[in-house]
N, C-alpha and C positions, 0 to 999 in steps of 0.2 A: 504494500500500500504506500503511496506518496503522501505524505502527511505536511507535505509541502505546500500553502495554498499559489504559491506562485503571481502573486499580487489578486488574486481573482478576487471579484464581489461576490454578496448574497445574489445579484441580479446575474451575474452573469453565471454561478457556478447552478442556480434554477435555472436559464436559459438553456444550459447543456443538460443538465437531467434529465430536459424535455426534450432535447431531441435523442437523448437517449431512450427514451420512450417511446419516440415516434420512429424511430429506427429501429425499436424492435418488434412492434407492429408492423411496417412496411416488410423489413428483409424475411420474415416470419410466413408474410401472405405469397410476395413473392418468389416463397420456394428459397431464398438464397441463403441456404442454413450456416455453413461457413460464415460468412459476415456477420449473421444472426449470432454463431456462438461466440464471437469474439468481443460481445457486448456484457458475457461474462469472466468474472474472473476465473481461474484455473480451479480456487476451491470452490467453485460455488455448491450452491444447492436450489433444487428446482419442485414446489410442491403443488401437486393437483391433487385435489380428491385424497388426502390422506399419503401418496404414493411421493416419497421423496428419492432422486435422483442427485449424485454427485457426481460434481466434476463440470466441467467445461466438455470433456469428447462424449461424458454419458448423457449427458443432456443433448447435445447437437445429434447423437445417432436418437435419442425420446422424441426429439420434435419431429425433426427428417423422419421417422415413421408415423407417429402422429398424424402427420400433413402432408401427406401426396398429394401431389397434382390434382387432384380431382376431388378431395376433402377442403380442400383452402377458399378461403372465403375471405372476409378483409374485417382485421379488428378494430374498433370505434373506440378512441378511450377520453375520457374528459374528467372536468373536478380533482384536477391532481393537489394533492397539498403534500409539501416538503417542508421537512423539518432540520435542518442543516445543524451539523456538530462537528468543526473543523471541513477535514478528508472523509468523513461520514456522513451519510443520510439515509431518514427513513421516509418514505414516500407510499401514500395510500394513490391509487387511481381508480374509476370505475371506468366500466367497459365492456360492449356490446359485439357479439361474433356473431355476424353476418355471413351468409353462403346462397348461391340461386341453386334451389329447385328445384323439382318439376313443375311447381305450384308459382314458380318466381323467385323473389329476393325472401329469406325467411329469419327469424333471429334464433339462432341454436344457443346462444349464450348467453349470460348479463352475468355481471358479478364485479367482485373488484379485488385489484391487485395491492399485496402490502409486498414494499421491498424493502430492502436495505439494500444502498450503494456506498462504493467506495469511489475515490477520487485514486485511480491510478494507472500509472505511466500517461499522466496530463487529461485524462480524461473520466469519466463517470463511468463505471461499470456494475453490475447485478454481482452483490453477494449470495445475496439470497431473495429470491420471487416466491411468494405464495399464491397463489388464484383460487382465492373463494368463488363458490356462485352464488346468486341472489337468494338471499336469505340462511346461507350459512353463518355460523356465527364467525366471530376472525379468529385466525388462529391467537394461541394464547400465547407465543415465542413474539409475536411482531405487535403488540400493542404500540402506543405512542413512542415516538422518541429515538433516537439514535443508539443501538446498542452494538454488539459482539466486541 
């Protein structure tokens, strides 16, 4: 981890979280998992439904199956709130998974993401992603705040 803020502001260092965000939705939908897994760090960990995954390469082969060509859809996220602590953050976002059809465009998803990022080698990365869905309660590891 770089614990170095590098002169960076609270504005700019939430500017890059958010497009760390949106970079991991796009490269996600796009198929481009490679890029997608370099948004985490090497230890990370990755939880859906109970099912936790580590690593940067175990996660990239989790999604890459997950999301074939023909299951990808395009994820919607909004209401991000970040909570910055140095080289650390925790960041809640919600978010709608979208896919066409037979019937058309449909929502398979809603729910919301708790992370914790680190600020390293000059940029924002995924320690750890949780993905609730709507109406699950949050996990009890990512409450408020900056932590590990």
């Amino acid at each position: 981890m770089d614990d170095d803020c590098g002169g960076s502001t609270v504005g700019d260092d939430e500017a890059e979280i958010g497009r760390t965000l949106a970079e991991y939705s796009q490269l996600c939908d796009d198929g481009r998992f490679d890029e997608w897994a370099s948004l985490f760090t090497e230890d990370a960990s990755f939880v859906v439904a109970g099912k936790v995954t580590e690593g940067r390469s175990a996660i990239r082969s989790y999604m890459a199956e997950l999301q074939p060509a023909e299951a990808r859809g395009k994820h919607i996220i909004s209401n991000s709130l970040v909570e910055l602590d140095g080289a650390r953050a925790a960041v809640t976002t919600d978010y709608l998974f979208v896919r066409r059809g037979t019937d058309g465009l449909g929502i398979l998803a809603a729910g919301r993401y708790y992370d914790r990022l680190v600020r390293h080698d000059r940029r924002w990365r995924f320690h750890r992603r949780t993905i609730t869905m709507l109406g699950d309660p949050p996990p009890d590891d990512d409450g408020p705040g900056p932590r590990d």
